[in-house]
N, C-alpha and C positions, 0 to 999 in steps of 0.2 A: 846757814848763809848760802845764797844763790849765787854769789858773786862771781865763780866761775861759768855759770849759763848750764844749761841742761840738755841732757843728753833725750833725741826723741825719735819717737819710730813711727813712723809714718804706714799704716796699711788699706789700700784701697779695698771698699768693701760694693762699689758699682761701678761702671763707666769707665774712662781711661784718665791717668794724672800726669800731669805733666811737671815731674821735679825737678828743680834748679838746684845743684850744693858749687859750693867750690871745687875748683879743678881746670882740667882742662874742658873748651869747649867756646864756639862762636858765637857772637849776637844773631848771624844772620843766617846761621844755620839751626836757629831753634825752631821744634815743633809747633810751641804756643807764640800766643799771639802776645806781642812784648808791651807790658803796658807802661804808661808814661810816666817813669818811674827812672831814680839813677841805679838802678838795678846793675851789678854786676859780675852775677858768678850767671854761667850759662854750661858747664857740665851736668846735661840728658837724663835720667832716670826714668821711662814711662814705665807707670805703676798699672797693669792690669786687675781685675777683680781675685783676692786673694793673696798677693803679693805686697810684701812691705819692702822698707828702707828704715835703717838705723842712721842716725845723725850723729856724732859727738857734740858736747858740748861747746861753742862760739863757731859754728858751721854758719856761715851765710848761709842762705837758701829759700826759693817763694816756690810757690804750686801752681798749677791751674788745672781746671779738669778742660778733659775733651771735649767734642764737641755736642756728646751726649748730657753731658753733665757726668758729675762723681758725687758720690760718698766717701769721706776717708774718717776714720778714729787714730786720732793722736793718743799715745802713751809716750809720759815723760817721766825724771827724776822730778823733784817737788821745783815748783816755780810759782809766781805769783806775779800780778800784772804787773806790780813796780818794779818789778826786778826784770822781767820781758826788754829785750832790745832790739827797736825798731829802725832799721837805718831810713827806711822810706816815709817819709816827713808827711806822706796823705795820713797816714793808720792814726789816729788818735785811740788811746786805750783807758784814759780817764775818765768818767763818764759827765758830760758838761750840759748841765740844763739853762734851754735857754729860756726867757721870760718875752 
């Protein structure tokens, strides 16, 4: 059972990341570029090449890389698409064929 959500670790493997978790931190003082989204946790993380971030399980949190672009490799506990919870109402994770 995933119902608690999964715990992930996050490790940059090129470029620069820009992580969002819960916490402290301002909309208008973030690094990346805020996309049009009701996005709300804005506590900082920048992930250089080699360095991770552990997450708990039910951590809000989105990424973006810099302006180079990134690499990152997720490592989670066991999770599955249905069980993933997306607050940002763009992500469709279904897969829907259209005709």
């Amino acid at each position: 059972n995933n119902a608690a959500g999964k715990e992930e670790t996050f490790r940059c493997r090129f470029g620069k990341v820009f992580l969002y978790v819960s916490g402290e931190g301002e909309k208008d003082k973030i690094s990346a570029a805020l996309p049009p989204t009701d996005t709300s946790v804005y506590h900082e993380i920048i992930l250089n090449p080699g360095e991770q971030y552990t997450i708990l399980p039910e951590t809000l949190h989105w990424f973006q890389a810099g302006e180079k672009g990134a690499v990152i490799s997720e490592f989670s506990t066991k999770s599955t698409d249905e069980t993933d919870v997306f607050t940002d109402k763009r992500i469709v994770r279904e897969t829907k064929i259209e005709e």
